[in-house]
C-alpha positions in Angstrom: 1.9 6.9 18.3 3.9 6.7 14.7 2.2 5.3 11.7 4.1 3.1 9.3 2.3 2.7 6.1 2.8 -0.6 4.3 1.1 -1.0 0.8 1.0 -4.5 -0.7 0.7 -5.1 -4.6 -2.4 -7.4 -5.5 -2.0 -7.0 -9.1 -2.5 -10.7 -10.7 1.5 -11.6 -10.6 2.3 -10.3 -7.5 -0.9 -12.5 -5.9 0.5 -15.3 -7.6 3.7 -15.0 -5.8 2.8 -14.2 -2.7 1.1 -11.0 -1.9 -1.7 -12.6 0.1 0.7 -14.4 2.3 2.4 -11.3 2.2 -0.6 -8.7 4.0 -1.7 -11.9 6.6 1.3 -12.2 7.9 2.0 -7.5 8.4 -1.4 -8.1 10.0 -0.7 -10.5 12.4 2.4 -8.3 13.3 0.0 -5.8 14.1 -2.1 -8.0 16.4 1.8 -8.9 18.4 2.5 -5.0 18.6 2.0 -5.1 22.0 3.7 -8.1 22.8 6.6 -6.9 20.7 7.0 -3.7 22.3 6.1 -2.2 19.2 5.0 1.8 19.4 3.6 2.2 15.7 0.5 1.4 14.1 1.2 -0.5 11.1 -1.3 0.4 8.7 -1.9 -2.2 5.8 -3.3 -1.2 2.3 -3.6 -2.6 -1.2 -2.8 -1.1 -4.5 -3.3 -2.7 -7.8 0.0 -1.9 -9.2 2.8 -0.5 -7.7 5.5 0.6 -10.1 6.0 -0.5 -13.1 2.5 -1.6 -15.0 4.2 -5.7 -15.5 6.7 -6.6 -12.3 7.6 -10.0 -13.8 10.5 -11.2 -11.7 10.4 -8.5 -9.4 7.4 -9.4 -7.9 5.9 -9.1 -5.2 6.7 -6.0 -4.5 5.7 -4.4 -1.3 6.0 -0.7 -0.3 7.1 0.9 3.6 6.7 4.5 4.1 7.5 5.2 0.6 10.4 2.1 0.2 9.9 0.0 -2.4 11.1 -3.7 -1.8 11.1 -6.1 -5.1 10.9 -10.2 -4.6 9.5 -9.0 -1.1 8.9 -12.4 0.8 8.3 -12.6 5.7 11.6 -12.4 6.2 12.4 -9.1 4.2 9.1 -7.1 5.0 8.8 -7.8 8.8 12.8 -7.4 9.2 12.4 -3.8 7.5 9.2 -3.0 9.7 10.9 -4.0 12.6 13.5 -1.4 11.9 11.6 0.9 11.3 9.8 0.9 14.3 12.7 0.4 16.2 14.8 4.0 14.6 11.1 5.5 15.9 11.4 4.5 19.2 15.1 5.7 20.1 
């Protein structure tokens, strides 16, 4: 099975926009990998700051395998963990 690693900011801006919301919602992807068809463990972590030391505007920001997504919000992160499991699979 693949691993996708997804780290979340937490730092104290990125909370306050979202980052919370942010890690519920990647884990209850995880829980619907089976009913999604879904081949990859999706493995959530936390990381005070990711980046730059004050993200401002730019946060949250959310990192896949290495990516780096700014103003991350549902939509973007599950559309890019989606597929990314789906290039895995093929």
């Amino acid at each position: 099975m693949k691993k996708l690693t997804v780290t979340v900011c937490v730092c104290t801006e990125c909370v306050m926009n979202g980052a919370i919301d942010l890690i519920e919602s990647i884990e209850s992807l995880n829980k619907l990998k089976v009913q999604l068809r879904l081949q990859t463990q999706i493995e959530v972590n936390t990381s005070k700051c990711i980046g730059e030391p004050r993200h401002g505007d730019h946060s949250p920001v959310v990192e896949i395998n290495g990516e780096k997504i700014e103003n991350a919000n549902a939509e973007t992160v599950m559309a890019k963990i989606i597929a990314l499991t789906a290039k895995e699979v093929k």
